[in-house]
C-alpha positions as MATLAB code, in Angstrom:
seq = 'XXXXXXXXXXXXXXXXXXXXXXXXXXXXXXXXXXXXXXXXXXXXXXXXXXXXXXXXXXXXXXXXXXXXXXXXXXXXXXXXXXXXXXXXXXXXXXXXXXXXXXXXXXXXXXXXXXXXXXXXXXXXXXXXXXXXXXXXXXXXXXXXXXXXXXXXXXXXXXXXXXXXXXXXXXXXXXXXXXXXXXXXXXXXXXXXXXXXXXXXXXXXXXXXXXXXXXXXXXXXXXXXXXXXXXXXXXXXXXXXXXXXXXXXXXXXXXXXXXXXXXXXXXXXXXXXXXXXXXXXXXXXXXXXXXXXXXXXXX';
ca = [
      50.127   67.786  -46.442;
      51.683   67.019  -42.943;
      49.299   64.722  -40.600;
      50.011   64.889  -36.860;
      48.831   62.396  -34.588;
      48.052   63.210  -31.435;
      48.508   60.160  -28.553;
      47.771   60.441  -25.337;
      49.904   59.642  -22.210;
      48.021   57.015  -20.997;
      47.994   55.355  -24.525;
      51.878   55.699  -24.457;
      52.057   54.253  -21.168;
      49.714   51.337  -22.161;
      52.110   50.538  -25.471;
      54.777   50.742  -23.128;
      53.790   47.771  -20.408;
      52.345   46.187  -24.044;
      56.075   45.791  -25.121;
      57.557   44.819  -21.682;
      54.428   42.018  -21.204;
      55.118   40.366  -24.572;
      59.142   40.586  -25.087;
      59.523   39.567  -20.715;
      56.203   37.610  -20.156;
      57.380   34.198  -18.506;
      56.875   33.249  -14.979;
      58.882   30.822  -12.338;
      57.664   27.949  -11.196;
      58.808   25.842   -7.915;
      58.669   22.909   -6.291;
      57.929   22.961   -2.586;
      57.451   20.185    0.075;
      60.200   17.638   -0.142;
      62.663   19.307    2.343;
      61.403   20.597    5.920;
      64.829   23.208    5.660;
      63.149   25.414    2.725;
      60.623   27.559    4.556;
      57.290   27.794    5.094;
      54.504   27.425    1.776;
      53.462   30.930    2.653;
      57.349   32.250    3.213;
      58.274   30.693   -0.597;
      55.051   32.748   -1.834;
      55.953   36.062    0.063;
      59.435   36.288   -2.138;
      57.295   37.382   -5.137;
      59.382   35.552   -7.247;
      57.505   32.243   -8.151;
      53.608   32.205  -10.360;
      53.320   28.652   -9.720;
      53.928   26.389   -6.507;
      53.760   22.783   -6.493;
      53.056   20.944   -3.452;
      55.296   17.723   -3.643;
      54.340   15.015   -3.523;
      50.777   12.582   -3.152;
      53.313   10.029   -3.214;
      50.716    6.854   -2.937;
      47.651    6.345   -4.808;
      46.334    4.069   -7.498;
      45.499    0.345   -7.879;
      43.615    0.410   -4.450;
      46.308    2.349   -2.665;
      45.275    4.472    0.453;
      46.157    7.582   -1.201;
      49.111    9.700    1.137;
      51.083   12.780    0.075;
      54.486   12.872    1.573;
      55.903   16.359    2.692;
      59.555   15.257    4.155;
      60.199   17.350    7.413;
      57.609   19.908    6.998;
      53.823   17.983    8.450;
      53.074   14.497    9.617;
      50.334   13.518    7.002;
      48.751   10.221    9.766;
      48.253   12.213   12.697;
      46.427   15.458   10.010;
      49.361   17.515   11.171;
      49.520   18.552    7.408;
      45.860   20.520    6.869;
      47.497   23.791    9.010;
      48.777   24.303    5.192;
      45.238   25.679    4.161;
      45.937   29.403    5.689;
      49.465   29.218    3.797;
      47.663   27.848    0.514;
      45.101   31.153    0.958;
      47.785   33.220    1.871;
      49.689   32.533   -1.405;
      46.449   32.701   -3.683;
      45.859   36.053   -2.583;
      49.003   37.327   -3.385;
      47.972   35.480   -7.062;
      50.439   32.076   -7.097;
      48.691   29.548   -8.566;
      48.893   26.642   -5.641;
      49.129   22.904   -7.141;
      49.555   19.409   -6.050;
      52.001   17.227   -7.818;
      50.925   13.401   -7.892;
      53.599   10.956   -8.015;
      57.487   12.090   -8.020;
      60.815   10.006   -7.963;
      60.297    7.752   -5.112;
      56.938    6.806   -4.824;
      54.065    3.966   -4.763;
      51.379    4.709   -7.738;
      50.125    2.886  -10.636;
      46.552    3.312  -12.231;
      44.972    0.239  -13.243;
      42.295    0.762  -15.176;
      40.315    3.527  -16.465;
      37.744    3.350  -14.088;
      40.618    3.348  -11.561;
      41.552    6.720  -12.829;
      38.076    7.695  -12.201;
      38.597    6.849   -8.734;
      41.861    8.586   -8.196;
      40.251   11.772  -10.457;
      36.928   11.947   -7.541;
      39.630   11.413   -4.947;
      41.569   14.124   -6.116;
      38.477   16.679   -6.322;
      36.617   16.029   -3.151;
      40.134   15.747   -1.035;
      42.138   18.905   -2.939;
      40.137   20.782   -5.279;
      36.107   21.967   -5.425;
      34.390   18.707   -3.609;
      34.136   18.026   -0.315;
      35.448   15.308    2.208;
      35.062   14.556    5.708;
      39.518   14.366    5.619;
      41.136   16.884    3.311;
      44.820   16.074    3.560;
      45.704   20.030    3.296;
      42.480   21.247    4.802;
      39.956   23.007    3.304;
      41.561   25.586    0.803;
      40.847   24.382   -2.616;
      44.117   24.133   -4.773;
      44.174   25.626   -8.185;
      45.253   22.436  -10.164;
      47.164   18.983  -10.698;
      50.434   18.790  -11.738;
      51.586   15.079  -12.961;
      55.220   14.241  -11.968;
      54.940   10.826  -13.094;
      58.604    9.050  -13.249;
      57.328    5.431  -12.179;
      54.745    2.468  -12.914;
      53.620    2.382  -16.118;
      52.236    4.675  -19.132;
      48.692    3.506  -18.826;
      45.383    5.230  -17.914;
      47.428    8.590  -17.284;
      45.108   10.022  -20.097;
      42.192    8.817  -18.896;
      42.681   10.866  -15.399;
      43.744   13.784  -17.745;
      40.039   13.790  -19.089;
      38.253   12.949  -15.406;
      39.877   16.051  -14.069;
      39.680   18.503  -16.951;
      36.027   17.671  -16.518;
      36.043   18.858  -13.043;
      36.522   22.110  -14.635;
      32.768   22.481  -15.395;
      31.401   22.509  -11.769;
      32.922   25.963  -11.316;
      36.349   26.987  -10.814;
      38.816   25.882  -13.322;
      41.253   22.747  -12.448;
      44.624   23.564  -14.340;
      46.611   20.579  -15.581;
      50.187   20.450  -15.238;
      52.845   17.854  -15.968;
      56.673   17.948  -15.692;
      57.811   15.136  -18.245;
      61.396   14.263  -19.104;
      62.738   15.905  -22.030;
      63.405   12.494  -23.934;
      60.587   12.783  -26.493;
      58.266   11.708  -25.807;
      57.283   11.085  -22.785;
      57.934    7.590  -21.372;
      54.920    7.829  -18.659;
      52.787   10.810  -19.778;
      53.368   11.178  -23.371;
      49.829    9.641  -24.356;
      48.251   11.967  -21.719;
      50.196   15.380  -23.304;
      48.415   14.172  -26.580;
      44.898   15.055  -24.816;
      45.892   19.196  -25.438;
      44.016   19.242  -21.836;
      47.293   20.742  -19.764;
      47.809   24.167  -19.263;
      51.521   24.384  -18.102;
      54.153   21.732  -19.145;
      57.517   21.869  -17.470;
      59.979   19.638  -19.345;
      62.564   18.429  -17.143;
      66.016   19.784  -19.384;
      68.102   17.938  -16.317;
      69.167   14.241  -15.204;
      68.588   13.632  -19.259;
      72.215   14.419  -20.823;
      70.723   13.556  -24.416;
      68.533   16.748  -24.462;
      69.723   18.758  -21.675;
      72.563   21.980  -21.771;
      76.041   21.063  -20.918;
      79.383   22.940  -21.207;
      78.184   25.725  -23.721;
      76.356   23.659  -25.815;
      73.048   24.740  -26.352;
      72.209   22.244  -29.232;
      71.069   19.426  -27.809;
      68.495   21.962  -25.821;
      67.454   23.885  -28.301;
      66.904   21.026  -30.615;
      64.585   19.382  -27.479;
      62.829   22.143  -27.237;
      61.488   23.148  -30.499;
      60.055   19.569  -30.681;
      58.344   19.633  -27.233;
      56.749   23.406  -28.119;
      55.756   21.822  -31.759;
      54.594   18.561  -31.303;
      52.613   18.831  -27.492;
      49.243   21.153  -27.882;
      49.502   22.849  -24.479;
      49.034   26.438  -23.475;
      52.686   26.783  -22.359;
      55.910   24.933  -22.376;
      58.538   25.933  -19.028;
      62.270   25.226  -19.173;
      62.540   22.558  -16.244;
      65.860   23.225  -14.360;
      68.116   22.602  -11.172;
      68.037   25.538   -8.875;
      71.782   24.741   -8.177;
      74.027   22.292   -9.498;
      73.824   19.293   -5.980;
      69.609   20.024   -6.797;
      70.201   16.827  -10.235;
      72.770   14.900  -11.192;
      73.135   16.611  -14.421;
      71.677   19.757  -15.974;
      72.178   22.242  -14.144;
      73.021   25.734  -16.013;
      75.068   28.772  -14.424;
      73.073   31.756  -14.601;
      75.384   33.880  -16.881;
      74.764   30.965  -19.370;
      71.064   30.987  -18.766;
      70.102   34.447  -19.205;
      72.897   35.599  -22.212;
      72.349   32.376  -24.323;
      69.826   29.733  -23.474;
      66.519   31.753  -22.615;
      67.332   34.104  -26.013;
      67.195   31.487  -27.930;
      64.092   30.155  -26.949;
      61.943   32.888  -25.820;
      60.775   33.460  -29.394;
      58.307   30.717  -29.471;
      54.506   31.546  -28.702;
      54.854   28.784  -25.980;
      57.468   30.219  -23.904;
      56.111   30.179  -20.193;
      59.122   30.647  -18.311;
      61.019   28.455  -16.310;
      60.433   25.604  -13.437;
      62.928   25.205  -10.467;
      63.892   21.763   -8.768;
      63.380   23.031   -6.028;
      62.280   25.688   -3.195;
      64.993   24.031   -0.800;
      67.882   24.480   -3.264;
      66.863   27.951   -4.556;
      67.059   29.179   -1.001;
      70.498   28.093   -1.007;
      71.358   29.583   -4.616;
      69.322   32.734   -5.010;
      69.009   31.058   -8.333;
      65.172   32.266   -8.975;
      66.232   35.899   -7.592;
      69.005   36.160   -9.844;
      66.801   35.177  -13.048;
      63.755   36.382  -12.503;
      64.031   39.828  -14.785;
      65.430   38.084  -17.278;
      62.934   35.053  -17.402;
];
């Protein structure tokens, strides 16, 4: 006996943007704040092509440190000329990009010394950027979505501990996401203990200034390889493919984006990890039109 089934439009439609969400489903991240030439925060939000924008850098902090983020060219952190960045912060929330500040970075001055100094830094970080209140919020008084560690320097200590202080901060309301941009090297010289907490949400291995474990010349092995022991072995929500938005951006790393999109993203987007891909940085994707040119395929 012949069955027909009988499905709706709506239902079709709704398989339909099913499909396209699971098979296309990652999102761009970017690095802002290190070169006044890039744009405004609100300007690299309007572009709809990035999820995730990290603020770059709180360059000093730790081991009694007055913390200070750095911003290059774009605000003068001493005088406050930085917390006109709260209307671009709001501005970019409401258009949904996650906002975040990035702690530490190539060049700077932090260290924690102890747990309890991670404490410190953690009730700095929430009063000054996220949910608490201070009398001198760097940024003004838009709360940021999150913390992303960019920790290259010092040593590997206590980075867990302020993993667990912050994720904590997530009970007094609105939830603090965790973020961390390691080197692909695993694991982690700096953070690796902290990735072991399971506490980030978005990890964005840097695949670039690392020639062991990074593309180069066609040769995705090395990558690939990397990769499938970062999305195994760390226990966080998502794992991004950390790259150079053009090839002066690193000193090494840096993939063309016929490469990218017809042989390194297929071979990874099959892992229940995948979360798309991280840019270094808002200043050298202006110049490439890197993100634009990936962003469908990402």
């Amino acid at each position: 006996m012949a069955f027909k089934l009988k499905v709706s439009a709506p239902f079709i439609c709704m398989m339909i943007l099913v499909l396209a969400t699971g098979s296309n489903g990652g999102g761009i991240s970017i690095y802002w704040g290190q070169n006044g030439n890039e744009g405004t925060l609100a300007d690299t939000c309007a572009t709809g092509n990035y999820e995730y924008v990290n603020i770059a850098f709180l360059a000093t902090f730790g081991n009694g440190q007055t913390p200070m983020i750095n911003l290059a060219g774009h605000c003068d952190p001493y005088s406050n000329g930085c917390t006109g960045l709260s209307s671009d912060i709001k501005s970019c929330q409401a258009k949904g990009v996650k906002v975040i500040l990035s702690i530490g970075g190539g060049a700077g001055s932090y260290s924690l010394a102890s747990s309890d100094d991670a404490r410190q830094v953690a009730t700095y970080l929430w009063n000054n950027f996220l949910g608490g209140t201070s009398s001198s919020r760097p940024l003004g008084p838009a709360i940021l979505d999150g913390i992303d560690f960019d920790i290259e320097g010092g040593t590997g200590e206590y980075w867990d501990d302020l993993t667990k202080y912050l994720s904590g901060y997530s009970k007094k309301g609105k939830k603090v996401y965790l973020t961390a941009a390691p080197q692909c090297p695993f694991p982690d010289a700096w953070i690796g203990n902290a990735l072991k907490t399971g506490l980030f949400d978005y990890v964005w291995v840097q695949f670039y200034n690392n020639p062991p474990c990074q593309y180069s010349s066609a040769d995705i092995a090395n990558l690939e390889d990397a990769w499938k022991q970062w999305t195994s072995d760390i226990p966080a929500t998502n794992i991004f493919l950390g790259l150079p938005a053009a090839p002066d951006a690193a000193g090494s790393g840096f993939i063309p984006v016929n490469d990218l999109t017809s042989k390194v993203l297929p071979a990874i987007k099959n892992s229940s990890k995948y979360g798309g891909v991280m840019l270094w940085s808002k200043y050298y994707d202006g110049q490439s039109g890197y993100s634009s040119s990936i962003k469908s395929h990402v």
